[in-house]
N, C-alpha and C positions, 0 to 999 in steps of 0.2 A: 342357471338359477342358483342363487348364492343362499345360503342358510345360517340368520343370524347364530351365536354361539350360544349355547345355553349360561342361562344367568345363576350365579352358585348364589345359595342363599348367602353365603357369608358377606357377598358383594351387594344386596340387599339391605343386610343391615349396616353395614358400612354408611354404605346412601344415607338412610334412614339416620345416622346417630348424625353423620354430617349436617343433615338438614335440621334438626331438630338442637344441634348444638348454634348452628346460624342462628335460626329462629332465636333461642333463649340470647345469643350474645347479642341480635337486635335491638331484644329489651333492653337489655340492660345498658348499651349506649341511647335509645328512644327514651329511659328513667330520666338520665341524665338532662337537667332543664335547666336553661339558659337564663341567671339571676342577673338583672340590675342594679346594683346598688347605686341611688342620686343622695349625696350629701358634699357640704360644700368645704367640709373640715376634712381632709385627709383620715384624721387621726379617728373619728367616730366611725369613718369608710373603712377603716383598718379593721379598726376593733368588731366591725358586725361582717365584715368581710369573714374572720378567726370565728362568728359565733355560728356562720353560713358554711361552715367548710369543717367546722366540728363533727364530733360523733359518729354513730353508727349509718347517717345518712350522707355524710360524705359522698363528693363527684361531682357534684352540681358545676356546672362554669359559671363564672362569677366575673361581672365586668362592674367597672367604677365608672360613673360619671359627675364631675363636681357643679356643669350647668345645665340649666334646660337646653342651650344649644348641643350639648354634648347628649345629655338623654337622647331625642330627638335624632342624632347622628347615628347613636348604638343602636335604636330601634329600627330606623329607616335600613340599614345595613344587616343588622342580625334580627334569626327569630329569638324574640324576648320571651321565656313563661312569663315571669314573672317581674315586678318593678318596687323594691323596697324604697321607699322613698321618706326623707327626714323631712319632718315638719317645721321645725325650728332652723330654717334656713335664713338667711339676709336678706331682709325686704319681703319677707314672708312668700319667698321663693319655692319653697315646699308645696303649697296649695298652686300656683300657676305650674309649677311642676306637673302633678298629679293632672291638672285641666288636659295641659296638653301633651302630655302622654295617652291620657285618653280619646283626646279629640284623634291622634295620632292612628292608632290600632285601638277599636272599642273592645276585643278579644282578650288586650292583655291585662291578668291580673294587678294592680298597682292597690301594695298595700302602703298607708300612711303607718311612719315608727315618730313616736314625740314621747318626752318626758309628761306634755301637756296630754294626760287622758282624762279631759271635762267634756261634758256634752258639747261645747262650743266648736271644740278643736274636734270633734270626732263627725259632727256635721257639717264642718267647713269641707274635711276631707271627704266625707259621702257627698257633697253637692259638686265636688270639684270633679268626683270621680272614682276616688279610691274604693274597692270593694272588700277592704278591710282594714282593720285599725289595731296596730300591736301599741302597749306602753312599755314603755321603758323607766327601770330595767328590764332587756328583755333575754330571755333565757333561750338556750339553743333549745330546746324541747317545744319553746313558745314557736320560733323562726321555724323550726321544720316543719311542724303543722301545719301552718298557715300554706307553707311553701309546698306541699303535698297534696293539698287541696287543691290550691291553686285557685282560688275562690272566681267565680266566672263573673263578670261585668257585667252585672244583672241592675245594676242602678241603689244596692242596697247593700249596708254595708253585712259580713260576713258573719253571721248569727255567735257563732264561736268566738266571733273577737268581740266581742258589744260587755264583756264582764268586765267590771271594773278589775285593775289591780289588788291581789289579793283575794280576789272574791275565788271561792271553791267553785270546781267544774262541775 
């Protein structure tokens, strides 16, 4: 009859800090959410790319798509949280964007970004599907929010984004 060895406590907390160091380092690759960005200008992809990958929330992965063929590719392929998507695209590419990213995954957030924040443009994007609406200028404190939320595709758009530019929280 064999007799396991006794266990030292020190070997206990060892385990223990191990597991609980996994555990926290889980989170914090699990924090880490998978961003979209659809615009068809490089150079705007650039720039909100530098405004997503700012600050104290830094890490996020950050993928560029300049067509709805390509949206649709990233999505079918990776999990998306989230879908920043420009409004002011060619041929008003931005709204069939947002459609069919939704039609795509109904899960994924897909926020509408336009210079245009009038009621018109902000209900095109809630009927299309976007469950939230940033204006631009948009600020990295505005982008992290939104993106932390993660606003859920509930059919409305994102109560925190419906203020006008300028308008106080």
């Amino acid at each position: 009859m064999s007799v396991a060895p006794p266990v030292h406590r020190d070997r206990l907390d060892r385990d223990h800090l191990d597991t609980v160091l996994r555990d926290e380092l889980a989170g914090i690759i699990d924090s880490r959410l998978q961003i979209l960005l659809v615009d068809d200008r490089p150079e705007r992809a650039t720039l909100m790319q530098r405004v997503v990958e700012d600050g104290e929330h830094a890490g996020h992965v950050v993928a560029h798509a300049a067509t709805a063929e390509d949206a649709l590719a990233v999505v079918a392929a990776h999990r998306i949280d989230v879908a920043l998507v420009e409004l002011q695209m060619a041929a008003g590419a931005g709204v069939a964007i947002i459609s069919a990213l939704h039609s795509a995954d109904h899960e994924l957030a897909v926020v509408a970004c336009s210079f245009r924040s009038d009621p018109v443009s902000r209900l095109e994007a809630q009927a299309a599907g976007a469950t939230a609406f940033l204006a631009k200028p948009i600020s990295t404190s505005d982008v992290h929010s939104v993106v932390a939320r993660r606003p859920a595709a509930t059919g409305q758009l994102d109560p925190a984004m419906r203020r006008q530019p300028g308008a106080s929280s």
